[in-house]
Gaussian input, Z-matrix of N, CA and C with variables (Angstrom, degrees):
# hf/3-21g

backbone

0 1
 N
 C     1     B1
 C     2     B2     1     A1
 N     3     B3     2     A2     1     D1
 C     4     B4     3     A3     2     D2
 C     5     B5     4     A4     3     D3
 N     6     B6     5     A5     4     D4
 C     7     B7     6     A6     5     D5
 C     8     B8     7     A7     6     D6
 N     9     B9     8     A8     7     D7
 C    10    B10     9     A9     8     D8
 C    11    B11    10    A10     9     D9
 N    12    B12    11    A11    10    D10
 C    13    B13    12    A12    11    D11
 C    14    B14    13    A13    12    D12
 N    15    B15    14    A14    13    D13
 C    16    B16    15    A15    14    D14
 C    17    B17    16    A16    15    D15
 N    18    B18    17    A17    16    D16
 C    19    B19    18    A18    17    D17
 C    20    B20    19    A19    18    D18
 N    21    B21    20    A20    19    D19
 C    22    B22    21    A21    20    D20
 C    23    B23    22    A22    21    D21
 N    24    B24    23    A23    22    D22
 C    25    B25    24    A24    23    D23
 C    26    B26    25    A25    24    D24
 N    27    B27    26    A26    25    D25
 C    28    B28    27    A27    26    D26
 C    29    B29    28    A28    27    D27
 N    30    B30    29    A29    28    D28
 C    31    B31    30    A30    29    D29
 C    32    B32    31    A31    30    D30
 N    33    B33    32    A32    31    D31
 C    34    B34    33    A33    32    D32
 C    35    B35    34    A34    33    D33
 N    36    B36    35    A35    34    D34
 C    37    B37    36    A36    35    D35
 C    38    B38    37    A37    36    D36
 N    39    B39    38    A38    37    D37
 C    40    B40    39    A39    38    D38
 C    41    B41    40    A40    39    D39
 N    42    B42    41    A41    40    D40
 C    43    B43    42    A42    41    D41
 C    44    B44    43    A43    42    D42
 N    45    B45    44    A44    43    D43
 C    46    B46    45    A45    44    D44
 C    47    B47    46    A46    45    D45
 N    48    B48    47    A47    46    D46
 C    49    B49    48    A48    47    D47
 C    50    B50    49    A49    48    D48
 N    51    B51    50    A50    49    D49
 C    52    B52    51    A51    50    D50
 C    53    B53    52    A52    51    D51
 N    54    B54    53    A53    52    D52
 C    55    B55    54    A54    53    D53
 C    56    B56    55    A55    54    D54
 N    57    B57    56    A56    55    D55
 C    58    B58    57    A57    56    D56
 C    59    B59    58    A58    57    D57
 N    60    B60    59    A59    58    D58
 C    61    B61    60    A60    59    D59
 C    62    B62    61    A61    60    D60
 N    63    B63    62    A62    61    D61
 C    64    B64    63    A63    62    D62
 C    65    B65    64    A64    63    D63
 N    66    B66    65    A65    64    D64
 C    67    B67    66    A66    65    D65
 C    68    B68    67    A67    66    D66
 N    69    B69    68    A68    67    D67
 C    70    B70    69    A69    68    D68
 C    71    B71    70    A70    69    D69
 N    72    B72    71    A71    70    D70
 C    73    B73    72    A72    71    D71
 C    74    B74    73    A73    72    D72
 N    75    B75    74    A74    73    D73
 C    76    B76    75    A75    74    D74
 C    77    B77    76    A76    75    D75
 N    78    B78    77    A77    76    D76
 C    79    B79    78    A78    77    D77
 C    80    B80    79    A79    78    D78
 N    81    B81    80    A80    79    D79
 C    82    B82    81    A81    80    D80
 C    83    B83    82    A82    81    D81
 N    84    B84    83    A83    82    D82
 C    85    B85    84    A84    83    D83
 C    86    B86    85    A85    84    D84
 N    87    B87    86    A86    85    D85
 C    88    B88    87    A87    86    D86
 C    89    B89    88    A88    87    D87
 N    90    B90    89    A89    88    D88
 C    91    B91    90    A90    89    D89
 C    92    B92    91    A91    90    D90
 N    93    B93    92    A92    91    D91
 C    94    B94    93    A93    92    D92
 C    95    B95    94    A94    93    D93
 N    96    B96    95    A95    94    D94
 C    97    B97    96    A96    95    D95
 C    98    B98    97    A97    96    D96
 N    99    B99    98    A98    97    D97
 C   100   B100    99    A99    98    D98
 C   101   B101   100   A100    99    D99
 N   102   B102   101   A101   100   D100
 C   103   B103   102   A102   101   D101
 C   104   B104   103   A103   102   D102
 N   105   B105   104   A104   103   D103
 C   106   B106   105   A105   104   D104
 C   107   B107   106   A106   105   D105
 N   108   B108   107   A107   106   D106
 C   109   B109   108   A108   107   D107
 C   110   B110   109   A109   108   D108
 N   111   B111   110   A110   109   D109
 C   112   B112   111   A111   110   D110
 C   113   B113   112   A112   111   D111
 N   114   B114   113   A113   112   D112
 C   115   B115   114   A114   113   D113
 C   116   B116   115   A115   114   D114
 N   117   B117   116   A116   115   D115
 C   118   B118   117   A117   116   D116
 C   119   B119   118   A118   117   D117
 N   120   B120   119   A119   118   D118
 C   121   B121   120   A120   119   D119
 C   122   B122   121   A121   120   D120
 N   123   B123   122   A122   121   D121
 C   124   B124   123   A123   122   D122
 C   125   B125   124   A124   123   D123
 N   126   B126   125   A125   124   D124
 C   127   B127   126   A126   125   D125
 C   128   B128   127   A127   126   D126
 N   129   B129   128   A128   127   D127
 C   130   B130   129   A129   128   D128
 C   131   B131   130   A130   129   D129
 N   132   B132   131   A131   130   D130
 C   133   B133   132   A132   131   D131
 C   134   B134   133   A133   132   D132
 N   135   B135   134   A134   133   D133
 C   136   B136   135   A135   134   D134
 C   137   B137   136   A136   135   D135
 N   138   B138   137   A137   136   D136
 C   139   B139   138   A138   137   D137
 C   140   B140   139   A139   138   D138
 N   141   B141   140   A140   139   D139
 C   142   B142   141   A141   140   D140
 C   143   B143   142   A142   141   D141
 N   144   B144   143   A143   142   D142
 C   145   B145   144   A144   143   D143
 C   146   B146   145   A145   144   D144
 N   147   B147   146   A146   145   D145
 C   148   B148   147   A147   146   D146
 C   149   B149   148   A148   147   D147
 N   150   B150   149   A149   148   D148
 C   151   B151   150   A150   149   D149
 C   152   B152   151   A151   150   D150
 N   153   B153   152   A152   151   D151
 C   154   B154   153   A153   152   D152
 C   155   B155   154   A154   153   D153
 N   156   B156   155   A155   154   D154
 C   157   B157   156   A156   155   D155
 C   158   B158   157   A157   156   D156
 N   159   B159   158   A158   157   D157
 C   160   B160   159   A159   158   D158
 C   161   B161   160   A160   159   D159
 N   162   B162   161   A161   160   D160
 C   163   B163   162   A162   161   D161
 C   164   B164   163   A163   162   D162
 N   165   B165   164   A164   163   D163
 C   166   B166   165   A165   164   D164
 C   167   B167   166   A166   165   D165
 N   168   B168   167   A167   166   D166
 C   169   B169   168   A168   167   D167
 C   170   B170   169   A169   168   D168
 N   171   B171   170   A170   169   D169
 C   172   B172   171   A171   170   D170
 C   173   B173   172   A172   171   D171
 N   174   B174   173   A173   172   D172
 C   175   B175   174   A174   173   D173
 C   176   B176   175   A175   174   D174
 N   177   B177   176   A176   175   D175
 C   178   B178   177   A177   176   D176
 C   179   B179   178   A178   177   D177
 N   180   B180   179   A179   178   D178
 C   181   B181   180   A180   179   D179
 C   182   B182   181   A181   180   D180
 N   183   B183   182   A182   181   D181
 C   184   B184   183   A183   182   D182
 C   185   B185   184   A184   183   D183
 N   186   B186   185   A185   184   D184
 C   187   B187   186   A186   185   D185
 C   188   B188   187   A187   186   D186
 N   189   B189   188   A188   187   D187
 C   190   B190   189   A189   188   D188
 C   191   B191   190   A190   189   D189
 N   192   B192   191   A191   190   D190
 C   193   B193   192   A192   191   D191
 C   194   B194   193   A193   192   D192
 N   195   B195   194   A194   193   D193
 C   196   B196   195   A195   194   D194
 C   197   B197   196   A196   195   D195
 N   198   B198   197   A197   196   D196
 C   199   B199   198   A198   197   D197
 C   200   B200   199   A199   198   D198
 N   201   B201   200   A200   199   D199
 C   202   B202   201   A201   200   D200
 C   203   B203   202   A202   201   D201
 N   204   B204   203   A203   202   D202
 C   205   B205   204   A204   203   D203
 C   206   B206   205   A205   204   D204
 N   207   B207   206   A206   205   D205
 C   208   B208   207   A207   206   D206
 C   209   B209   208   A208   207   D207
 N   210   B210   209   A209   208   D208
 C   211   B211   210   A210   209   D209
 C   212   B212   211   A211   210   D210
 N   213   B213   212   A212   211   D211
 C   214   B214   213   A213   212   D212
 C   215   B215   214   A214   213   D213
 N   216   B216   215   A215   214   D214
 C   217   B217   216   A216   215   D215
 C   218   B218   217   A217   216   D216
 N   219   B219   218   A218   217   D217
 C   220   B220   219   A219   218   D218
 C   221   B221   220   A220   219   D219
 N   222   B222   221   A221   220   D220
 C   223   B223   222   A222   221   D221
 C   224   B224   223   A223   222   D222
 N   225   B225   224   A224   223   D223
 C   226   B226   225   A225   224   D224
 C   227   B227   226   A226   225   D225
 N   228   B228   227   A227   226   D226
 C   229   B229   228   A228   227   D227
 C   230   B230   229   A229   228   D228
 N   231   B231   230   A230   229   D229
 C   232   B232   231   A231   230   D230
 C   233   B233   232   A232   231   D231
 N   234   B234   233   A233   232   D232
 C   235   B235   234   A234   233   D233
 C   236   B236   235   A235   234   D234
 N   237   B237   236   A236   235   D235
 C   238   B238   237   A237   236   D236
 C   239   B239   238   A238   237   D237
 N   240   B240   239   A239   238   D238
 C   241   B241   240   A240   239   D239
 C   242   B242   241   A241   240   D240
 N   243   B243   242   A242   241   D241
 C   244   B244   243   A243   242   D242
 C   245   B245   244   A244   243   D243
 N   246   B246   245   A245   244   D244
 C   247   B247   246   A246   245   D245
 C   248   B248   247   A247   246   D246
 N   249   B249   248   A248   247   D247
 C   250   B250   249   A249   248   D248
 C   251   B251   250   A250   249   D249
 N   252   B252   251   A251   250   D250
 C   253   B253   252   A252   251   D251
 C   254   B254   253   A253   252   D252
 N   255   B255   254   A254   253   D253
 C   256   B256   255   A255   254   D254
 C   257   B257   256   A256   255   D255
 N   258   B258   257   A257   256   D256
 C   259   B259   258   A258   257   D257
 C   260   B260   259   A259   258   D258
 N   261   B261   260   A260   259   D259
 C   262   B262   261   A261   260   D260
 C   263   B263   262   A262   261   D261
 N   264   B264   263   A263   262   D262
 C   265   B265   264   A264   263   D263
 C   266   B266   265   A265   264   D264
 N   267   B267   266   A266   265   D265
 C   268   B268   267   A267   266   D266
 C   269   B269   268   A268   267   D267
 N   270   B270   269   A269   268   D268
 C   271   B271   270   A270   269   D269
 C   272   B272   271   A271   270   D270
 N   273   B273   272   A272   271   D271
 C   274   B274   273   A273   272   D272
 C   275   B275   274   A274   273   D273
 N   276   B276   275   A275   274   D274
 C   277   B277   276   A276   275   D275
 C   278   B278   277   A277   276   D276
 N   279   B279   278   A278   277   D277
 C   280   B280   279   A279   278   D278
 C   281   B281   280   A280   279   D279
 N   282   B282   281   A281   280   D280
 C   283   B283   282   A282   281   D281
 C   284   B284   283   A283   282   D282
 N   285   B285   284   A284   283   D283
 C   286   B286   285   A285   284   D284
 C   287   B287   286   A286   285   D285
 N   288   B288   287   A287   286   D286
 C   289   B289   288   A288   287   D287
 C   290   B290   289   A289   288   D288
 N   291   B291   290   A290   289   D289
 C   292   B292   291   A291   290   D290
 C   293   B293   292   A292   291   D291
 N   294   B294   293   A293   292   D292
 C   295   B295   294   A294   293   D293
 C   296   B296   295   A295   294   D294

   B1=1.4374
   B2=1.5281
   B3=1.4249
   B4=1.4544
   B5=1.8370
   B6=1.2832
   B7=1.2497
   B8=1.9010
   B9=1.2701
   B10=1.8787
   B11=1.8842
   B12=1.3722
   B13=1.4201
   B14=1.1843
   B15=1.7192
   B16=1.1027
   B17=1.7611
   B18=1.3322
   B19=1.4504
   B20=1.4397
   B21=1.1653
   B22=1.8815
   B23=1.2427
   B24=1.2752
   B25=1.5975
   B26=1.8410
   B27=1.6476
   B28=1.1093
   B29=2.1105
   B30=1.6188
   B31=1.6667
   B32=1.2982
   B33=1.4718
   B34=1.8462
   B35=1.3570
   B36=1.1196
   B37=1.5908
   B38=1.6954
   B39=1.6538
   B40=2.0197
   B41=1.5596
   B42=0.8840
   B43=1.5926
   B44=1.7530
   B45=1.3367
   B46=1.9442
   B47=1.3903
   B48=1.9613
   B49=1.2852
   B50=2.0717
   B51=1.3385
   B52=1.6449
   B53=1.8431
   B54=1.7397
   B55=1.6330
   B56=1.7394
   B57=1.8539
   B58=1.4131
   B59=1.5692
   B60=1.6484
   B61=1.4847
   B62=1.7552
   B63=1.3724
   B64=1.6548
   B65=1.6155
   B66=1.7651
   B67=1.2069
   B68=1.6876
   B69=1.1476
   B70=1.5080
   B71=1.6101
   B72=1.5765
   B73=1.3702
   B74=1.0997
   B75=0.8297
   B76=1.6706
   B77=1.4098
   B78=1.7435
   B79=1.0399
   B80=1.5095
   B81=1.6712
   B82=1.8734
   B83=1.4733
   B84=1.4745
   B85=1.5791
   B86=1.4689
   B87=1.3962
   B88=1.8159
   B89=1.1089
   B90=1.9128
   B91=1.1026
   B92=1.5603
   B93=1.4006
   B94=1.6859
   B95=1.8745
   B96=1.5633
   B97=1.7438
   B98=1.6410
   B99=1.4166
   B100=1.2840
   B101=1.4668
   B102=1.5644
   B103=1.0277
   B104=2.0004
   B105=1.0850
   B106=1.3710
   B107=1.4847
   B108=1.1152
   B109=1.6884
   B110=1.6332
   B111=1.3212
   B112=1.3234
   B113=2.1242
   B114=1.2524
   B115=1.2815
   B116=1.2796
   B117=1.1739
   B118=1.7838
   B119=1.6997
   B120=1.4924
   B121=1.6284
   B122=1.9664
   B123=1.4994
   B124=1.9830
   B125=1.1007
   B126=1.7746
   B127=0.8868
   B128=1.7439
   B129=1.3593
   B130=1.6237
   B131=1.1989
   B132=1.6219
   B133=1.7854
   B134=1.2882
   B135=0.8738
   B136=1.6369
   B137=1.7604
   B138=1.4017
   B139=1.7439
   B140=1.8596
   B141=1.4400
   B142=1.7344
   B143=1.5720
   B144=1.5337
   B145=1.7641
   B146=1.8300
   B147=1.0802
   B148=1.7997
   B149=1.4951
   B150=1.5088
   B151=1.3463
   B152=1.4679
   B153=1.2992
   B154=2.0814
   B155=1.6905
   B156=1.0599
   B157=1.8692
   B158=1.6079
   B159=1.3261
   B160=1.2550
   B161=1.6163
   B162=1.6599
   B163=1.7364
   B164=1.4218
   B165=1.3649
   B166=1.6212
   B167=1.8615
   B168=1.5144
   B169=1.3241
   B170=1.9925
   B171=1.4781
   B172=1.6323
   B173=1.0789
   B174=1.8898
   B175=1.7738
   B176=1.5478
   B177=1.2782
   B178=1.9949
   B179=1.0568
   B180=1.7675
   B181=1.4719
   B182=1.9399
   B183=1.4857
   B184=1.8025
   B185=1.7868
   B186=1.4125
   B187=1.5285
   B188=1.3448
   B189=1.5440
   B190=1.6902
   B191=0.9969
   B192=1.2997
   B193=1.7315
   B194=1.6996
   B195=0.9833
   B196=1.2782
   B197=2.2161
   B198=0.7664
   B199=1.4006
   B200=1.3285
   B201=1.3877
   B202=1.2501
   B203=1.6157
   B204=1.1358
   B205=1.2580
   B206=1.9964
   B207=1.2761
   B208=2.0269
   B209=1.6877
   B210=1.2554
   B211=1.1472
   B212=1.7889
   B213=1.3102
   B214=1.5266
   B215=1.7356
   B216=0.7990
   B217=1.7249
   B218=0.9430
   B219=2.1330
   B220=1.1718
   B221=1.4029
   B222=1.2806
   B223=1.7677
   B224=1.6389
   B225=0.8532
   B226=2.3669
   B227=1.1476
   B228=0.7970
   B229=1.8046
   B230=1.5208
   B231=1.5184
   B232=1.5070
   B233=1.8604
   B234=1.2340
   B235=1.7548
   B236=1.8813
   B237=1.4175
   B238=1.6890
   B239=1.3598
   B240=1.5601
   B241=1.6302
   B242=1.0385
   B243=0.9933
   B244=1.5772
   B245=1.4293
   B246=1.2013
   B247=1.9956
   B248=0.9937
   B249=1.3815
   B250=1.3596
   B251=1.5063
   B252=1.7157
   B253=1.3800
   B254=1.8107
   B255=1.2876
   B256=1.5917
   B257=1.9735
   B258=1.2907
   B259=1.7483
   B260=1.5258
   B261=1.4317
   B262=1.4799
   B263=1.4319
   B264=1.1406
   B265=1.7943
   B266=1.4182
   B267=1.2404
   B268=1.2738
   B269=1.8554
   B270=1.6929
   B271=1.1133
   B272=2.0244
   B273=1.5083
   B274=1.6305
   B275=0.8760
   B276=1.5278
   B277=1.5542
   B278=1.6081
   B279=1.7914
   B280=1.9644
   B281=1.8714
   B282=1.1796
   B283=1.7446
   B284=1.2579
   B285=1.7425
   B286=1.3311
   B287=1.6260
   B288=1.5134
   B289=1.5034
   B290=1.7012
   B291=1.8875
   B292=1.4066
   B293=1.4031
   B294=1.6618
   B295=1.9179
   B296=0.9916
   A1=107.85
   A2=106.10
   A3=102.20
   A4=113.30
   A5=124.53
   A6=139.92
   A7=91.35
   A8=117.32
   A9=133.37
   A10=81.66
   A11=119.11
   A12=112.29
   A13=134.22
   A14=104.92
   A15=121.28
   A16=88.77
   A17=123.27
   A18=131.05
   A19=121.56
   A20=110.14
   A21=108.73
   A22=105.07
   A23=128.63
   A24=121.00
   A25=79.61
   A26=114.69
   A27=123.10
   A28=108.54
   A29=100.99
   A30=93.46
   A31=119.90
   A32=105.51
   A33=86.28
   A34=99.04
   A35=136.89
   A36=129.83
   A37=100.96
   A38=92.40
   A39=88.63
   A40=124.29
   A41=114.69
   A42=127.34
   A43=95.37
   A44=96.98
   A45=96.15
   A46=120.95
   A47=110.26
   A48=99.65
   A49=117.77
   A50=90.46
   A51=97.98
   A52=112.28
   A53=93.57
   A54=93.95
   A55=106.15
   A56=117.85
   A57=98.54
   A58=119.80
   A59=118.77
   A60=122.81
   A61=92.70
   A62=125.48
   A63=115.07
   A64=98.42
   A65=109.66
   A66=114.73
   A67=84.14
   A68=159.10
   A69=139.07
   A70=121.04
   A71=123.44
   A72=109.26
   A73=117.70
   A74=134.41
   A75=137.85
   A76=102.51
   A77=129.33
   A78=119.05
   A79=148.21
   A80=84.45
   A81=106.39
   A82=87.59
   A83=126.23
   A84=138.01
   A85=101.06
   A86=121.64
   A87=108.69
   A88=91.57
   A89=133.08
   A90=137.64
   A91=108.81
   A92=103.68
   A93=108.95
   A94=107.44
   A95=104.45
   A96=100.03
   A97=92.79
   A98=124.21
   A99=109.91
   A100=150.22
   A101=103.19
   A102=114.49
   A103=102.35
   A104=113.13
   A105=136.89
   A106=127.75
   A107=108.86
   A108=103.10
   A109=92.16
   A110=138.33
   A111=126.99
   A112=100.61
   A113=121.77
   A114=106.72
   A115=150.33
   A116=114.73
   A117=146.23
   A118=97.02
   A119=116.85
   A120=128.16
   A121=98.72
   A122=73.37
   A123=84.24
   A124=131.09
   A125=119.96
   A126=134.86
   A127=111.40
   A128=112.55
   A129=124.44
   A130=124.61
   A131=117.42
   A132=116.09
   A133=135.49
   A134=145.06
   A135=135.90
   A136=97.10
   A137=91.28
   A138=110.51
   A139=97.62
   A140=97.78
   A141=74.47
   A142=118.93
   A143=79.48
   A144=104.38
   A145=102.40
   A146=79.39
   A147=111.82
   A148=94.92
   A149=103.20
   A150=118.90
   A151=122.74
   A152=102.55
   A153=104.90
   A154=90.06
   A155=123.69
   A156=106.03
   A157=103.92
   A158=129.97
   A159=129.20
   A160=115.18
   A161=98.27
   A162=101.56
   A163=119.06
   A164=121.26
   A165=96.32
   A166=113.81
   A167=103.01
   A168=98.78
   A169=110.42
   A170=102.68
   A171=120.99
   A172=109.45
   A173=105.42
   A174=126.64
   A175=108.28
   A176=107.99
   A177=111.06
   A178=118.79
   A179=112.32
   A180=114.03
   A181=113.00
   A182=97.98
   A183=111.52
   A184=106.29
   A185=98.60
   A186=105.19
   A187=122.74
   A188=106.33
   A189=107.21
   A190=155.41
   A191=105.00
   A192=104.92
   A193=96.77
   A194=169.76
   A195=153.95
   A196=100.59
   A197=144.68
   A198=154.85
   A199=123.31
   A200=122.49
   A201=112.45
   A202=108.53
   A203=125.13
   A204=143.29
   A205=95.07
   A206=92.59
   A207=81.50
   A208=101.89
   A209=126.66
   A210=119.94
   A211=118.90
   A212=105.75
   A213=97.62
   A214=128.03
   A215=115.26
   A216=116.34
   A217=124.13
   A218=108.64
   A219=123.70
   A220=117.04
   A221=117.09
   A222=108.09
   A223=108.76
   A224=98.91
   A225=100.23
   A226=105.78
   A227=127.96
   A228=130.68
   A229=103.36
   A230=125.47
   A231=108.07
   A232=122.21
   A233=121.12
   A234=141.30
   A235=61.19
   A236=120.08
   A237=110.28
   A238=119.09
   A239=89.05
   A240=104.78
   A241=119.16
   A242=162.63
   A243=170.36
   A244=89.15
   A245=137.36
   A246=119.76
   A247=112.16
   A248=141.86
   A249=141.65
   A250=95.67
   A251=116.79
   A252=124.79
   A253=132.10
   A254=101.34
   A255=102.60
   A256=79.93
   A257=87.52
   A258=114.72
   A259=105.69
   A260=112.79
   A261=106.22
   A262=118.23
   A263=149.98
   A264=160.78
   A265=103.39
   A266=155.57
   A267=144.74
   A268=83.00
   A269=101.42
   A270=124.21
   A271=116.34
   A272=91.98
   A273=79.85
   A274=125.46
   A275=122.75
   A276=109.48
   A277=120.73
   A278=88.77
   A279=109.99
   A280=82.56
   A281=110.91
   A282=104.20
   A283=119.10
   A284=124.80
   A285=108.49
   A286=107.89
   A287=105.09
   A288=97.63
   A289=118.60
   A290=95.27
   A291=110.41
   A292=121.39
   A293=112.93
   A294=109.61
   A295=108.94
   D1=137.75
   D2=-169.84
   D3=-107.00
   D4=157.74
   D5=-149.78
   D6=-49.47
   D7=-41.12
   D8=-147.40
   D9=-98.14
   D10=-25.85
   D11=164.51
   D12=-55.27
   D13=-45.89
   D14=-148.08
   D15=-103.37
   D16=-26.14
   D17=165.30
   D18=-58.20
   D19=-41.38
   D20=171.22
   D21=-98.96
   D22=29.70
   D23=175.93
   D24=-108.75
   D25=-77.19
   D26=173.40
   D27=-13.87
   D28=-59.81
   D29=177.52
   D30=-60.09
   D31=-29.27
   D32=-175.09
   D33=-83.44
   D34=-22.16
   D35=-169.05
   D36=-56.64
   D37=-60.44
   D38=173.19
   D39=-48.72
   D40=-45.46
   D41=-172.77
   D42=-57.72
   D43=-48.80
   D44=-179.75
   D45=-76.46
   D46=-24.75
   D47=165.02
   D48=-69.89
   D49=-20.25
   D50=-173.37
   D51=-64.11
   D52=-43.46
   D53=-172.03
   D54=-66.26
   D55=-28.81
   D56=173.69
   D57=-84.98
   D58=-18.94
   D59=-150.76
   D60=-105.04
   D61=-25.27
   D62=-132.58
   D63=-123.45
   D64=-57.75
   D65=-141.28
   D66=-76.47
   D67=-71.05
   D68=-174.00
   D69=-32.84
   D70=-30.78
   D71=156.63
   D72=-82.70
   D73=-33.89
   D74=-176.15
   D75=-49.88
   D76=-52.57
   D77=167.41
   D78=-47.45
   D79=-37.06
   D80=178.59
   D81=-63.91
   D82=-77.05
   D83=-143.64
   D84=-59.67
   D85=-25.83
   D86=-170.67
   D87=-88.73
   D88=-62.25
   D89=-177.16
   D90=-27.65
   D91=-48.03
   D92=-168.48
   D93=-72.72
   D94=-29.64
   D95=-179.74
   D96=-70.84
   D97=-49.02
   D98=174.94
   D99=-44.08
   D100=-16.38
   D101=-169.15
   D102=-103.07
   D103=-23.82
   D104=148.59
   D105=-57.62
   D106=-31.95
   D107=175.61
   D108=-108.93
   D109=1.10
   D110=176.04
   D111=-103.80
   D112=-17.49
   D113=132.36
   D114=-61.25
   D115=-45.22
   D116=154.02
   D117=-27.31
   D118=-70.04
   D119=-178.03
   D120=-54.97
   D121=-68.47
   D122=-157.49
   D123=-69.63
   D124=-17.37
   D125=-171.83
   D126=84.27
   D127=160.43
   D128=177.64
   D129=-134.28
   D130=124.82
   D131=28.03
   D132=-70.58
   D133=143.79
   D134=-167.97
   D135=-94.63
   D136=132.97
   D137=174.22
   D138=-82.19
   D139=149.14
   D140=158.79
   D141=-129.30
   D142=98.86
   D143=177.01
   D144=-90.24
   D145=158.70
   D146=-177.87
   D147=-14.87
   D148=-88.79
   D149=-173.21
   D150=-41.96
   D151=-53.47
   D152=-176.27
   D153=-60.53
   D154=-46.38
   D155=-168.55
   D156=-83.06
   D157=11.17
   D158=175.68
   D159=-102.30
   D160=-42.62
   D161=147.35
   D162=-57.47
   D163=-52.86
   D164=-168.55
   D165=-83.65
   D166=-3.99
   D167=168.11
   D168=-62.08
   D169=-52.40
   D170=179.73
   D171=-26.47
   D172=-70.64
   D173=-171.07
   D174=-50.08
   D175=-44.35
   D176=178.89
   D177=-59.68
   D178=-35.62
   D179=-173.88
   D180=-97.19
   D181=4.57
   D182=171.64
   D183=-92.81
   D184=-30.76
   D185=-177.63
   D186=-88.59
   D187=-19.45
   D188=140.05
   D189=-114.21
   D190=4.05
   D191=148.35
   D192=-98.02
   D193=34.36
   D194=135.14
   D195=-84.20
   D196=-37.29
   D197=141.32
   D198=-56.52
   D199=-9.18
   D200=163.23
   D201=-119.37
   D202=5.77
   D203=170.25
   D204=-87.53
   D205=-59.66
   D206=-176.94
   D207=-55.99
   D208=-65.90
   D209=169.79
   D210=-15.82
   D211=-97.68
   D212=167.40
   D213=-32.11
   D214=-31.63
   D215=169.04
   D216=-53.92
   D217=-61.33
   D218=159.83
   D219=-47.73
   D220=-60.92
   D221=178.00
   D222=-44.12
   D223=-82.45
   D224=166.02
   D225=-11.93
   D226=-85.99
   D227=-173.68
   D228=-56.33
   D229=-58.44
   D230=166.84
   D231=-32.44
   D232=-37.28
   D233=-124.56
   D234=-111.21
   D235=-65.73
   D236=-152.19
   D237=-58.34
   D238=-25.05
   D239=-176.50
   D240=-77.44
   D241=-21.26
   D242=-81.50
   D243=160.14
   D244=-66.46
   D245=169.11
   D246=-49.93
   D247=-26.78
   D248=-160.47
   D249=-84.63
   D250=-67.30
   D251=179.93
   D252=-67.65
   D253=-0.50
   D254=-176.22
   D255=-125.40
   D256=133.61
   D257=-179.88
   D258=-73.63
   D259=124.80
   D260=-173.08
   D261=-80.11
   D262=122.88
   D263=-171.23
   D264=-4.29
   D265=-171.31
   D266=154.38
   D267=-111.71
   D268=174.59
   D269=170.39
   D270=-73.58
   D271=-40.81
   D272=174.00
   D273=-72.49
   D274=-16.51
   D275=-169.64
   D276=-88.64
   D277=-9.38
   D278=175.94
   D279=-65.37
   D280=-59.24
   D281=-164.67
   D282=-55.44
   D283=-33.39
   D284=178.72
   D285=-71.82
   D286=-23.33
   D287=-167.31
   D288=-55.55
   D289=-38.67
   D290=-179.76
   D291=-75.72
   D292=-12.54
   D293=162.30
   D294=-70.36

């Protein structure tokens, strides 16, 4: 298995730990900075006009792909590390296996 193998195996592993561990907070926490910097702008109580629900739509969808992007990175760099440090099979010993 080669180093760029063991690197996109590592990414999808994150991406899959993200869809069970990440992507439901990620939503609350951006949604929630969004709804905070669209007071910050608009003032409070917040109406919900176009714009304030178009910011906190934005912030939800920055807070999950910006968190599921670290995720995948981290998995990558997990995935490089572990290809890098475990020695990959040699070729002869695939051949005796296959006589």
């Amino acid at each position: 298995m080669s180093r760029k193998t063991s690197t996109l195996i590592g990414a999808g592993a994150g991406l899959a730990l993200y869809l069970f561990a990440g992507l439901l907070p990620s939503m609350y926490y951006g949604g929630f900075a969004g709804v905070l910097l669209a007071g910050g702008i608009f003032g409070t109580p917040l109406q919900p006009t176009l714009l304030v629900r178009g910011l906190i739509y934005f912030s939800t969808a920055m807070g999950v792909v910006g968190v599921g992007s670290l995720f995948a990175v981290g998995g990558a760099a997990a995935g490089a590390a572990v290809g890098a440090l475990v020695p990959a099979p040699k070729k002869e010993a695939e051949a005796k296996v296959k006589a």
